[in-house]
C-alpha positions as a LaTeX table, in Angstrom:
\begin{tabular}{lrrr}
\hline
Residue & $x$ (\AA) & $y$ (\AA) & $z$ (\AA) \\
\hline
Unk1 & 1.28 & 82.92 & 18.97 \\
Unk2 & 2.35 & 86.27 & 18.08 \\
Unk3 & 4.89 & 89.01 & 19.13 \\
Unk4 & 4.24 & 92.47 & 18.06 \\
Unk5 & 6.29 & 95.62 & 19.18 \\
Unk6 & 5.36 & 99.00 & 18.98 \\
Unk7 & 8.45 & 101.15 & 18.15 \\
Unk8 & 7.17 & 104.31 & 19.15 \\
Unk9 & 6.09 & 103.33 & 22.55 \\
Unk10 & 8.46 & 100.58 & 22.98 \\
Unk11 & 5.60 & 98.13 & 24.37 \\
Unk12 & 5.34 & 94.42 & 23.76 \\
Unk13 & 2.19 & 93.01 & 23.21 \\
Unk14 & 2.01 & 88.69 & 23.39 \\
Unk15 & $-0.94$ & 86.62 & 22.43 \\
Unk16 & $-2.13$ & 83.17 & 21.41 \\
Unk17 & $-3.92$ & 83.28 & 17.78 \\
Unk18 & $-5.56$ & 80.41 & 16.28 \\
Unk19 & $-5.80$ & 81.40 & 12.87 \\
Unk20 & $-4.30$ & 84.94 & 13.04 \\
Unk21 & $-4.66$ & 88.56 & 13.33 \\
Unk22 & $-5.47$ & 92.00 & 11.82 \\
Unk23 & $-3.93$ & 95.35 & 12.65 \\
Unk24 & $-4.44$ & 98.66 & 11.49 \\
Unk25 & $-0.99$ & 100.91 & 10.11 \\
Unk26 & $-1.44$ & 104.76 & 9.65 \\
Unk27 & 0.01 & 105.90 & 6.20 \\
Unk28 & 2.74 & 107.55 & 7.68 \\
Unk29 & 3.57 & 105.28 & 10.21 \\
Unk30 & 6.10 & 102.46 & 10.37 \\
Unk31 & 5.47 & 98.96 & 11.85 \\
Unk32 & 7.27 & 96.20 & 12.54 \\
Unk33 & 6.03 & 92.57 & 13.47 \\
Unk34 & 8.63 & 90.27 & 14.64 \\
Unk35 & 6.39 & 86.83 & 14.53 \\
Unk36 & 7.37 & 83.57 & 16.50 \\
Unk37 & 5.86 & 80.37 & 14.85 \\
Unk38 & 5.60 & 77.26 & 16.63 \\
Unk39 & 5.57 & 74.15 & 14.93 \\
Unk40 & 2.79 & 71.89 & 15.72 \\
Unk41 & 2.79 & 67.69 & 15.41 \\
Unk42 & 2.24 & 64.49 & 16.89 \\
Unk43 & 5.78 & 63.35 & 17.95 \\
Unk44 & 5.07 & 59.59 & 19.20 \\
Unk45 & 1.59 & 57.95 & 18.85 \\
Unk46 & 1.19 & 55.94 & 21.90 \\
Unk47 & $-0.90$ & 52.65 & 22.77 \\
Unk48 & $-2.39$ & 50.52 & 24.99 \\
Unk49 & $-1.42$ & 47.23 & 25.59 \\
Unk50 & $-5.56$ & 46.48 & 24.70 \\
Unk51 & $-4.94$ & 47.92 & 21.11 \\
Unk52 & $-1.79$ & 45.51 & 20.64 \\
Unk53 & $-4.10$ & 42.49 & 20.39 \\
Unk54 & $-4.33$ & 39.41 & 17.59 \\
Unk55 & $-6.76$ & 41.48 & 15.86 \\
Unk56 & $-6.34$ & 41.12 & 11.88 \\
Unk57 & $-6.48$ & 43.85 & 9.63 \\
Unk58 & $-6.05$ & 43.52 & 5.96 \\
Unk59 & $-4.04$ & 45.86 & 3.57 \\
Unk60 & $-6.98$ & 48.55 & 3.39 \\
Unk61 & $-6.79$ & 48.98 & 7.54 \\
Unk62 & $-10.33$ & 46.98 & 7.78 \\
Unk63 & $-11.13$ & 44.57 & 10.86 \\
Unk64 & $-10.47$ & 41.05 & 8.95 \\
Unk65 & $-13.70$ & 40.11 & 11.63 \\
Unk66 & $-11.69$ & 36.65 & 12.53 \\
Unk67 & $-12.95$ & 35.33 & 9.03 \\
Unk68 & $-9.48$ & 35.65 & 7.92 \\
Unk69 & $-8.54$ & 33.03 & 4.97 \\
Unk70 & $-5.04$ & 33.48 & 3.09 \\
Unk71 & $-3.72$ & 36.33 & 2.05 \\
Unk72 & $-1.38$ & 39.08 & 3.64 \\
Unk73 & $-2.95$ & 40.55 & 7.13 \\
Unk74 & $-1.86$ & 43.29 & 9.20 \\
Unk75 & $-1.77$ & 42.00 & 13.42 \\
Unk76 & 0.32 & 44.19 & 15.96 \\
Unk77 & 1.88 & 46.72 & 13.17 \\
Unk78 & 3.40 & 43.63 & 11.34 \\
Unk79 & 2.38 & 42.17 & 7.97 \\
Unk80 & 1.79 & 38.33 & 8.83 \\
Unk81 & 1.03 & 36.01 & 5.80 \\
Unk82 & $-1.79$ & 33.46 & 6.25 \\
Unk83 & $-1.43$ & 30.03 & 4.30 \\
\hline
\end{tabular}
């Protein structure tokens, strides 16, 4: 999102951008951009109580495909240790 003001005219002019924008200055002119950035981010990552099975993972993030033998797993965001 940007804010740019015209001095001159005194006009505000508001917009969403995606990737930005391009504006045109006369040689003589003077312009001034006053630019809001907003931060974007995930702030929680949410799940269902489906995705918080027994399912195994091992230490790559791969399905263990209930073939799991020893080693060190990954089941419900915990490392659990298989004898």
């Amino acid at each position: 999102r940007y804010l740019a003001r015209d001095c001159q005219a005194q006009k505000t002019l508001e917009n969403e951008v995606e990737t930005g924008f391009t504006t045109t200055v006369r040689s003589h002119a003077t312009a001034v951009f006053r630019l809001t950035l907003k931060g974007t981010g995930v702030a929680q990552a949410r799940t269902s109580a489906s995705a918080q099975s027994n399912t195994l993972y091992d230490l790559s993030g791969r399905h263990a495909n209930g073939a799991a033998s020893h080693g060190v797993y990954i089941r419900d965001g915990k490392r659990v240790a298989l004898p």
